[in-house]
C-alpha positions as CSV (number, residue, x, y, z in Angstrom):
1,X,21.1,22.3,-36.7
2,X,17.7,22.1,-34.9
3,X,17.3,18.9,-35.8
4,X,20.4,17.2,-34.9
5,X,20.2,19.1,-31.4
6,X,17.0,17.3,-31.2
7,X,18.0,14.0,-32.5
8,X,20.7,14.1,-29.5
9,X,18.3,14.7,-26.8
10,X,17.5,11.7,-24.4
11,X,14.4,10.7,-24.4
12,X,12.5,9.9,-21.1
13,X,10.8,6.5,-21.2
14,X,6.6,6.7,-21.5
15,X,5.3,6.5,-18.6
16,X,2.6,3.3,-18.0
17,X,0.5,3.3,-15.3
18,X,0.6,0.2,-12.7
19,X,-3.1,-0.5,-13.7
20,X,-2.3,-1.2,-17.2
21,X,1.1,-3.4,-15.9
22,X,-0.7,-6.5,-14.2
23,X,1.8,-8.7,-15.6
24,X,4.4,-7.0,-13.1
25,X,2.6,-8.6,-10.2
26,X,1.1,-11.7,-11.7
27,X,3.7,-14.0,-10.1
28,X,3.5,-12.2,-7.1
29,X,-0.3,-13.1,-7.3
30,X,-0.1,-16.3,-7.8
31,X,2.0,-17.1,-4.9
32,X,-0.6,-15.4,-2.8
33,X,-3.0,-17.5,-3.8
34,X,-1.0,-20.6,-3.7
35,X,0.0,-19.7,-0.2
36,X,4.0,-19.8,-1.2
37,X,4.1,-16.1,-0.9
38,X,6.8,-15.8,1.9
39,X,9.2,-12.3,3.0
40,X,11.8,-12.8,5.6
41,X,11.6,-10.7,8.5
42,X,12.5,-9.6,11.8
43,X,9.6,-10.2,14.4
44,X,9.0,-6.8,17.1
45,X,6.3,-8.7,18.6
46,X,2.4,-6.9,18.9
47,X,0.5,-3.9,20.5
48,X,-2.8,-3.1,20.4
49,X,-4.1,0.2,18.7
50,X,-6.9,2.8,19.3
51,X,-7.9,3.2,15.5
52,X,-7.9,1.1,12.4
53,X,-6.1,3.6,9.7
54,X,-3.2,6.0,9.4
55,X,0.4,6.4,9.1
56,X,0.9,7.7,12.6
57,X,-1.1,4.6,14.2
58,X,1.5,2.2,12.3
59,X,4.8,4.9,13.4
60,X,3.2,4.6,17.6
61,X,3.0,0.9,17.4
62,X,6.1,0.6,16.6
63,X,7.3,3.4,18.8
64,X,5.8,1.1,21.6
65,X,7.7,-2.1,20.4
66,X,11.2,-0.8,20.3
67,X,10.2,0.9,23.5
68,X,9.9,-2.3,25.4
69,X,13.2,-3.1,24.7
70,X,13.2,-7.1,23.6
71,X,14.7,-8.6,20.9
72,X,13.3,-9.1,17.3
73,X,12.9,-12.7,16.0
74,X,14.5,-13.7,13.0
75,X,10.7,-15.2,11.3
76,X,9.2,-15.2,8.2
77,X,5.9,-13.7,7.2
78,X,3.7,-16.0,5.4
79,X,1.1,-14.3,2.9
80,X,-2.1,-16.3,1.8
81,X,-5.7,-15.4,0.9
82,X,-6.8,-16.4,3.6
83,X,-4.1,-14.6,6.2
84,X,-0.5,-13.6,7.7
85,X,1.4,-15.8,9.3
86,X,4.6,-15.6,11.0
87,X,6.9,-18.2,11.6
88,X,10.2,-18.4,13.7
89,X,13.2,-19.1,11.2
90,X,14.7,-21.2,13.9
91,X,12.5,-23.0,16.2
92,X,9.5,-22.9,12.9
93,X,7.0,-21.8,16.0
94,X,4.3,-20.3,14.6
95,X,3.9,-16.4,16.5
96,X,0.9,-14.6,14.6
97,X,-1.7,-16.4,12.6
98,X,-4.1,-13.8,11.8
99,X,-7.0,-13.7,9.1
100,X,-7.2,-11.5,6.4
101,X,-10.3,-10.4,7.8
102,X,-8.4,-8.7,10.3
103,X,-6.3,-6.5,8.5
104,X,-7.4,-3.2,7.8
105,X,-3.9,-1.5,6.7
106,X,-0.5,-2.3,6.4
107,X,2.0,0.7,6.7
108,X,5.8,2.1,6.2
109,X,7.2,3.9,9.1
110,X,8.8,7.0,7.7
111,X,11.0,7.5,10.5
112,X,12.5,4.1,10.4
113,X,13.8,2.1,7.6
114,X,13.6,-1.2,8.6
115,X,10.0,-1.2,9.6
């Protein structure tokens, strides 16, 4: 009986660790690299910031943006090795062109979905 119960059972997949899954983001990669590595977004615009790290500097910035009250831009964010860049979707100005260099972090903001 024991081992029919067991033979019954679901059995969770085995968990793998992302380091040992590079295919998983070897296209993703590649399109870096290549520069073709493109997200559709909506633009808030920009504000400076006191520190270089942390959740809550990313969740005041964009406190700030939706504060000021303008519209987002329908853009596109352009990912390379060498930088971001955003692009309008309509007019195909370019709005941020900013070196890798630059970026220290990239957060969520846990009180909003969408950014």
């Amino acid at each position: 009986m024991n081992k029919l119960r067991q033979s019954l059972r679901r059995r969770k997949p085995a968990y793998v660790p992302e380091a040992s899954r590079p295919h998983q983001w070897q296209a993703d990669e590649d399109a870096v690299r290549k520069g073709t590595c493109s997200f559709p977004v909506r633009y808030l615009g920009h504000v400076e910031v006191e520190e270089s790290r942390g959740m809550h500097v990313c969740e005041d910035a964009v406190k700030k943006l939706k504060a000021m009250g303008r519209k987002s831009v329908k853009s596109v964010l352009w990912v390379s090795a060498d930088g971001l860049r955003v692009v309008d979707d309509k007019t195909k100005d370019l709005l941020v062109d900013q070196t890798i260099e630059k970026v220290s972090f990239c957060a969520p903001d846990r009180n909003l979905d969408k950014a």
